[in-house]
Steps between C-alpha positions, in 0.01 A plus 500: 500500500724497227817345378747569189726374328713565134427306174772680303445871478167435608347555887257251561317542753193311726262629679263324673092560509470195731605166614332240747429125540227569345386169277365162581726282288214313415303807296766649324600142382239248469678273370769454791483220705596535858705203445710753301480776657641344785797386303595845351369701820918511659592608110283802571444605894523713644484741205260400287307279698395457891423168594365548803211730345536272226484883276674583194723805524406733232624826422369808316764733338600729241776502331736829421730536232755843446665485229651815298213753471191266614351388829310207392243321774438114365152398649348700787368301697172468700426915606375659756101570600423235229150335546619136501305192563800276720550712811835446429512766198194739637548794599843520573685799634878445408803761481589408179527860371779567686663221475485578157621823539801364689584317185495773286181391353263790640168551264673761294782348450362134329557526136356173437292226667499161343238254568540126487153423485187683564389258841381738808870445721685643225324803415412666823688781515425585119233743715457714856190620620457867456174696564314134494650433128765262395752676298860431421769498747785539243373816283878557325511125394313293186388179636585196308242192470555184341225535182399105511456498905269813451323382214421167685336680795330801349295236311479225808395763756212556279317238601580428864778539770792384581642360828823631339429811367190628795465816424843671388403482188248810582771713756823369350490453146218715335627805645817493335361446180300757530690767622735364182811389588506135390709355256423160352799221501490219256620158572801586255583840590850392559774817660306714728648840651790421423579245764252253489354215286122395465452155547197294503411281796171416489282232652419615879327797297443477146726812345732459835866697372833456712748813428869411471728713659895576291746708650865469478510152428306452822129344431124426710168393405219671648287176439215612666247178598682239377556413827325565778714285764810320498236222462465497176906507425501189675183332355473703104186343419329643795233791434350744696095560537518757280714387190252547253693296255592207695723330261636797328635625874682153493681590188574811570640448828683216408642676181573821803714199712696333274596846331576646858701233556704473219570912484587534886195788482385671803147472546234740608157394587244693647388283832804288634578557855838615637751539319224512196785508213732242408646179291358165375742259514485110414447240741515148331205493207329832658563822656570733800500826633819657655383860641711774374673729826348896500843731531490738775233807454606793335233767374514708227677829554 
């Protein structure tokens, strides 16, 4: 499935690895009472959240940019025939090439992929299975990690897992590196490819980098795991399980809101649910999401 929509000059375009009521509330935000979840649970159903499974919607999805010479994939998701430990992630079996290939984003055609961070649902597709081997899936294009994310894992996956991380780290990420098609971003890298600007968001992972999209006057953030739900628009100081820098995340995401906000900036996260793009706007002393409308489908010609 995939949907598009301009940004300028630029095509942006989603398309989607997976999405389910997958998550128990509970897990992916231990600190959420169900006192408060019931409160924001008619801000959020039925698209991010079903209460009668009491699940978290969550979504898995790559982002595609066009823009003048480049075909640039942001994240790529989760990947198919990857040996996952949730069931959720194993093994899956997904079209996603062609759906890829319907937005003008085929293998050969990817100039560049940019990662946020290095965790296993973002880096899937980095690699296909061929002849029992993980090897790149996007031969043409140099592969972009953020230096300080990398750093942090090459050294903590040294001495144990992660429930993050599982085992991409093996089939996603050290085959690109060594087939040698990695560049390293710093935190201050600034102007990107022409169209897009570096900026640091860390907290959920340590060297965690949002890309901000200019075109025309138009403007989006690709913010990455800021947010994982509407949730935590609503309630800013809430973290995720995985936020490995619990009160960093609060700043940043904060610093994300009140910027978003104030700029009228489309936002682009990787796991909302339906529409998965849109606003923050201000309700009283916090904030809300307003879902931004998909235009009808047109595919490249």
């Amino acid at each position: 499935m995939i949907q598009t929509r301009q940004i300028g000059r630029a095509r942006v375009t989603r398309v989607v690895d997976y999405a389910a009521p997958t998550h128990d509330p509970a897990f992916l935000f231990p600190a959420l009472s169900p006192e408060r979840l019931a409160e924001c649970a008619p801000l959020i159903a039925p698209h991010h959240y079903v209460p009668a499974m009491d699940r978290l919607i969550v979504t898995i999805q790559i982002w595609v940019v066009a823009i003048d010479d480049k075909v640039i994939l942001i994240d790529t998701g989760v990947g198919n025939a990857k040996p996952r430990t949730p069931p959720r992630m194993r093994g899956l079996n997904n079209r996603v090439p062609e759906w890829l290939e319907a937005a003008g984003a085929a293998p050969d055609k990817v100039t560049h992929v940019l990662q946020t961070h290095m965790h296993a649902d973002h880096t899937g597709w980095n690699t296909v299975l061929q002849d029992g081997a993980w090897v790149p899936t996007f031969r043409n294009a140099r592969y972009l990690f953020p230096r300080r994310d990398y750093d942090h894992w090459a050294e903590a996956l040294q001495t144990g897992g992660d429930i993050a991380m599982d085992t991409s780290w093996d089939d996603s990420v050290r085959p690109i590196v060594e087939a040698g098609l990695v560049d390293f971003l710093d935190d201050d890298a600034g102007e990107i490819l022409g169209c897009l600007t570096v900026e640091p968001l860390p907290g959920h992972s340590p060297g965690m980098l949002g890309y901000r999209l200019r075109a025309d006057g138009d403007e989006g953030l690709f913010c990455a795991d800021v947010f994982h739900s509407p949730l935590q628009i609503l309630n800013p100081d809430l973290n995720t399980a995985y936020c490995v820098l619990p009160e960093v995340a609060r700043a940043t995401r904060r610093r994300v809101l009140e910027e978003a906000a104030e700029n009228g900036t489309l936002l682009m996260p990787m796991h909302f649910g339906p529409p998965c793009c849109g606003y923050i706007r201000r309700a009283g002393d916090g904030y809300r999401f307003e879902g931004a409308a998909w235009p009808e489908l047109t595919l490249p010609g």
